[in-house]
N, C-alpha and C positions, 0 to 999 in steps of 0.2 A: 418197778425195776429201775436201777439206777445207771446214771447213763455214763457208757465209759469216756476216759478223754479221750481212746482213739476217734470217736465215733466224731464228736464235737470238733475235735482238729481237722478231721476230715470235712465235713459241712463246710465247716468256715474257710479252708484250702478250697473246695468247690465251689462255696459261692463269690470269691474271690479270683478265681480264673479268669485269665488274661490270653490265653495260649492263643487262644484264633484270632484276636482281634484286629489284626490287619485283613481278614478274610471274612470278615462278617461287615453284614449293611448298615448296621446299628452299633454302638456300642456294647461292649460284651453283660449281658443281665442273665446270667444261668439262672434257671429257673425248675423247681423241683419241692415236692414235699416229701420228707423221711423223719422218720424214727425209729429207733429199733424194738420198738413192740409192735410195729407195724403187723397185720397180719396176711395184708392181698397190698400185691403189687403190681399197679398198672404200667407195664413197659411199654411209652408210645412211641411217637417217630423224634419229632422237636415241636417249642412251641410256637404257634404261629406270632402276626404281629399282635394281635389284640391279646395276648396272653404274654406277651412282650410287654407291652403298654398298660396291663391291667400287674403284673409283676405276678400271676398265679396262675397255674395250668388248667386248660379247661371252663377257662372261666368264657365261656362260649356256649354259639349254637351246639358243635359237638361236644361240649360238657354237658349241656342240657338234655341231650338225646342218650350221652352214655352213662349218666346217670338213671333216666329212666329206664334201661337196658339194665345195670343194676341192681333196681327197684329201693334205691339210698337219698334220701335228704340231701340237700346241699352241707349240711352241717356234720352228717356222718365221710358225705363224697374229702371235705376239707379238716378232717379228724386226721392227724398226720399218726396220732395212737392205731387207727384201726386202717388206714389203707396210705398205701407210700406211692407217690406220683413220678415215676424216674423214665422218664425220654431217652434215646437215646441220643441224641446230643441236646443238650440245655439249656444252649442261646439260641435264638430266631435265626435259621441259616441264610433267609433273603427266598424273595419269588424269582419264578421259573414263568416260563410259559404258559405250562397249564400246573402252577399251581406252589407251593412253595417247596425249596429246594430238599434234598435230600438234607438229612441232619448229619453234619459234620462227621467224621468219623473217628479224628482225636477225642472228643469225648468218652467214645468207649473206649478206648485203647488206653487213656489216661487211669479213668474213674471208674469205671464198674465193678471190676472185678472186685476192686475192694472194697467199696459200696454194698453189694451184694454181698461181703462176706459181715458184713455189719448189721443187716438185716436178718434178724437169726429165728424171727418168730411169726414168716411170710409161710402160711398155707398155702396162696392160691397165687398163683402169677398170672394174670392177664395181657395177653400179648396179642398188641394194637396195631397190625401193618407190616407190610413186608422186611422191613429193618428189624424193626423189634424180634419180628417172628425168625429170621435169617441170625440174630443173635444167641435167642432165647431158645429156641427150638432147634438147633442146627441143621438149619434149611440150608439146603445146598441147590447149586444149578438154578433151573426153573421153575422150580414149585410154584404155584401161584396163591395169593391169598386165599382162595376160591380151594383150592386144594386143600391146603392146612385146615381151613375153618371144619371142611366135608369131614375130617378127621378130627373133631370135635373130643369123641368118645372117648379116645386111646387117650389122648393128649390129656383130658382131666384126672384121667385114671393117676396120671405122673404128678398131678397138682399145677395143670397148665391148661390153659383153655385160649387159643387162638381166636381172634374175631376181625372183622375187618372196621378199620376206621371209620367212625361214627361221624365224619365229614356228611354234612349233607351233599358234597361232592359224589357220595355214595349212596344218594336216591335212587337210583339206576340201579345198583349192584343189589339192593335192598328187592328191589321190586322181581328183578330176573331169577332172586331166590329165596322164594319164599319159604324153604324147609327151615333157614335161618331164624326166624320169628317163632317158628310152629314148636321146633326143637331147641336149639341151642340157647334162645332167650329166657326160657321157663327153668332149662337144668343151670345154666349161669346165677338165676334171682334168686334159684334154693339153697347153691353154693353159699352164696354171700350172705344169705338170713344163717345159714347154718352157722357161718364163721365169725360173723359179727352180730 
């Protein structure tokens, strides 16, 4: 497939964003893998520091864990052909109290929409966290990730499948539900062999 110049003009305008960097801890580094043969699209929240510092998403404990969730190589997980890595915001937002801050929200309001219309050959959306899910899914109100995930079924039927972040921050969450591992991780890995 040959790749258009909108597609290319747009990369290089977003990897080249300035827009927050008086409001970021670090200098501005968006961070993202796309291509438009892409087939599954992981929407997470933002990158942490060490994905900041490593200049690739995931490249972490939670990378490690949501690839084995998965069930994909590191070399298929960084195949920008077969799975597109889009945050919803880009840059590293900076730490919080417990935990790193909410991802920007000019990111989506800038870049998605047409990001996503770029992306023309995504089966499967994965959607990582209450942002992602409150974007991708239009959650409204209170839903809680716990909620959206329990709705597992519906949600794939649409070519979406909710999950909650694969932080080990979310050993707790993991353990309190274990339907999560028994179900949702087994139809998730057949998805992805299916499609890749």
């Amino acid at each position: 497939m040959m790749i258009h110049s909108s597609f290319i003009e747009l990369k290089t305008a977003i990897l080249g964003c300035q827009h927050c960097a008086a409001c970021l801890p670090l200098p501005p580094k968006p961070i993202l893998q796309i291509h438009p043969d892409a087939k599954i699209l992981i929407a997470g929240q933002a990158p942490g520091q060490k994905a900041h510092e490593a200049g690739r998403p995931f490249d972490d404990p939670s990378g490690d864990r949501l690839r084995q969730w998965l069930g994909v190589s590191k070399d298929v997980f960084y195949d920008a052909k077969q799975i597109a890595l889009v945050p919803m915001g880009f840059c590293f937002p900076g730490t919080g109290k417990s935990g790193d801050l909410p991802p920007r929200k000019e990111c989506a309001d800038l870049w998605r929409a047409p990001l996503l219309a770029e992306l023309k050959s995504i089966e499967l959306v994965i959607v990582l966290g209450s942002y992602a899910q409150a974007y991708h899914l239009g959650v409204k109100g209170k839903a809680s990730v716990t909620e959206q995930v329990k709705h597992w079924k519906e949600y794939l039927a649409q070519g979406k499948l909710p999950l909650p972040h694969p932080s080990p921050r979310n050993n707790r969450w993991l353990k309190q539900n274990p339907w999560f591992e028994e179900e949702v991780l087994p139809a998730l890995k057949m998805s992805v062999t299916r499609i890749i």
